[in-house]
C-alpha positions as CSV (number, residue, x, y, z in Angstrom):
1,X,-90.0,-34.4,40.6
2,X,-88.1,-31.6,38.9
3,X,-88.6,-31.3,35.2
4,X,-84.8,-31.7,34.3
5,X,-84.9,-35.0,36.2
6,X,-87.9,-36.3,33.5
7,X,-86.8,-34.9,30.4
8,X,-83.4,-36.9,31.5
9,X,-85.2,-39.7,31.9
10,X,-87.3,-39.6,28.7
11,X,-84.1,-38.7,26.2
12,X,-82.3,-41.7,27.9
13,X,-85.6,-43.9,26.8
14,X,-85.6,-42.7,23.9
15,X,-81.9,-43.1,23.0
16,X,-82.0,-46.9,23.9
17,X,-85.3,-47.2,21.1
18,X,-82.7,-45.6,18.5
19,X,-79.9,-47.8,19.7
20,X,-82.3,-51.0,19.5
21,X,-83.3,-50.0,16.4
22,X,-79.9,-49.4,14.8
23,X,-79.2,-53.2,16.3
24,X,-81.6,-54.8,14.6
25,X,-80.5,-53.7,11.4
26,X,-77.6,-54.8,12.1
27,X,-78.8,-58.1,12.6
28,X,-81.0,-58.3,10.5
29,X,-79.2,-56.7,6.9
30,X,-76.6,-59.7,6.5
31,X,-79.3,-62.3,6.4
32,X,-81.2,-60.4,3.6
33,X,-79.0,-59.6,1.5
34,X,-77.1,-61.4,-0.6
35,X,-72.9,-61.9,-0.2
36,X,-72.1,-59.9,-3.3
37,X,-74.3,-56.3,-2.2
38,X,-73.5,-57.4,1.7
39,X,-70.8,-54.6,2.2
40,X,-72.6,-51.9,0.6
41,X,-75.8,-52.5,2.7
42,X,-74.4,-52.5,5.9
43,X,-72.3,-49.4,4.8
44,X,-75.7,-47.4,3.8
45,X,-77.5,-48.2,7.4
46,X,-74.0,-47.2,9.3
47,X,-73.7,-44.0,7.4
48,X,-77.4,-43.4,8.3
49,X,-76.5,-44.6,12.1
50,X,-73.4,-42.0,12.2
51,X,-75.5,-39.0,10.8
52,X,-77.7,-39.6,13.3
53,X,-74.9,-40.2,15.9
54,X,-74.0,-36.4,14.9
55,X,-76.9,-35.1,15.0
56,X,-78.2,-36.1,18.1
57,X,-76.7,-34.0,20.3
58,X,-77.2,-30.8,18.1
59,X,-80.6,-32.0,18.0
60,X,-80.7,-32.2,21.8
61,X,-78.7,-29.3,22.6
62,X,-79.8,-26.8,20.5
63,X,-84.1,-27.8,20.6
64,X,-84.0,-28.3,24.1
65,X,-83.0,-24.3,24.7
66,X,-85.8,-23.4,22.3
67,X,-88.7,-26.0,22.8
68,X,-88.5,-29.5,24.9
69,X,-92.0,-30.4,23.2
70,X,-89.9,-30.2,19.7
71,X,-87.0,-31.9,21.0
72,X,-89.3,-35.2,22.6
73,X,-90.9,-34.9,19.6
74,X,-88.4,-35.1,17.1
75,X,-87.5,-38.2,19.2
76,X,-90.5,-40.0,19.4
77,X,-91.7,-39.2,15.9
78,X,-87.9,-41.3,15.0
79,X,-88.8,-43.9,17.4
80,X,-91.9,-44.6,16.0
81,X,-90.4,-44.5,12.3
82,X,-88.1,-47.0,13.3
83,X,-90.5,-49.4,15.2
84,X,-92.8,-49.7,12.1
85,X,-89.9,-49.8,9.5
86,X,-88.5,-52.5,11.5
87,X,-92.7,-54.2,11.9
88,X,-92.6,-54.2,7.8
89,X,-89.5,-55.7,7.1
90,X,-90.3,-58.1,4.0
91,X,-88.5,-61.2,4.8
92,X,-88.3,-63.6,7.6
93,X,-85.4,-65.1,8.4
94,X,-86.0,-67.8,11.1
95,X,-85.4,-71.0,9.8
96,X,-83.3,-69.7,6.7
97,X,-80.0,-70.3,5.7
98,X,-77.7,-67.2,5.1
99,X,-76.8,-66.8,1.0
């Protein structure tokens, strides 16, 4: 199988962790906080969402000519940040009523 055919494969993987991600904040930021800081939470985490909507094909792009192993790394190493941010989120909401 030809490498350009993997590395597709693994960026396209790897997207749809950072888009799950980015989903589950939005889900999960209205419940948490409260109506009167609301706004400016989800505002922080979709700035943070569009920075890394503009940087991820520089990132791509420009790593990819220069190192693949950096480029999947930078990736995975985002992924992972995400997955355990997401693991120590301090509040459950099941069962809650919104504020």
């Amino acid at each position: 199988m030809p490498i350009a055919i993997v590395l597709t494969a693994l960026l396209f993987i790897a997207r749809g962790f950072a888009a799950s991600i980015t989903t589950i904040i939005y889900l999960y930021t209205p419940e948490v906080y409260p109506t009167q800081c609301r706004a400016i939470g989800l505002s922080c985490c979709f700035f943070a969402s569009c920075v890394g909507a503009i940087l991820t094909p520089l990132l791509s792009q420009v790593l990819l000519r220069t190192s693949v192993h950096a480029a999947l790394a930078i990736y995975g190493a985002m992924s992972v940040v995400g997955a355990i941010t997401t693991i120590l989120l301090p509040i459950e909401t099941k069962g809650r009523r919104m504020v």
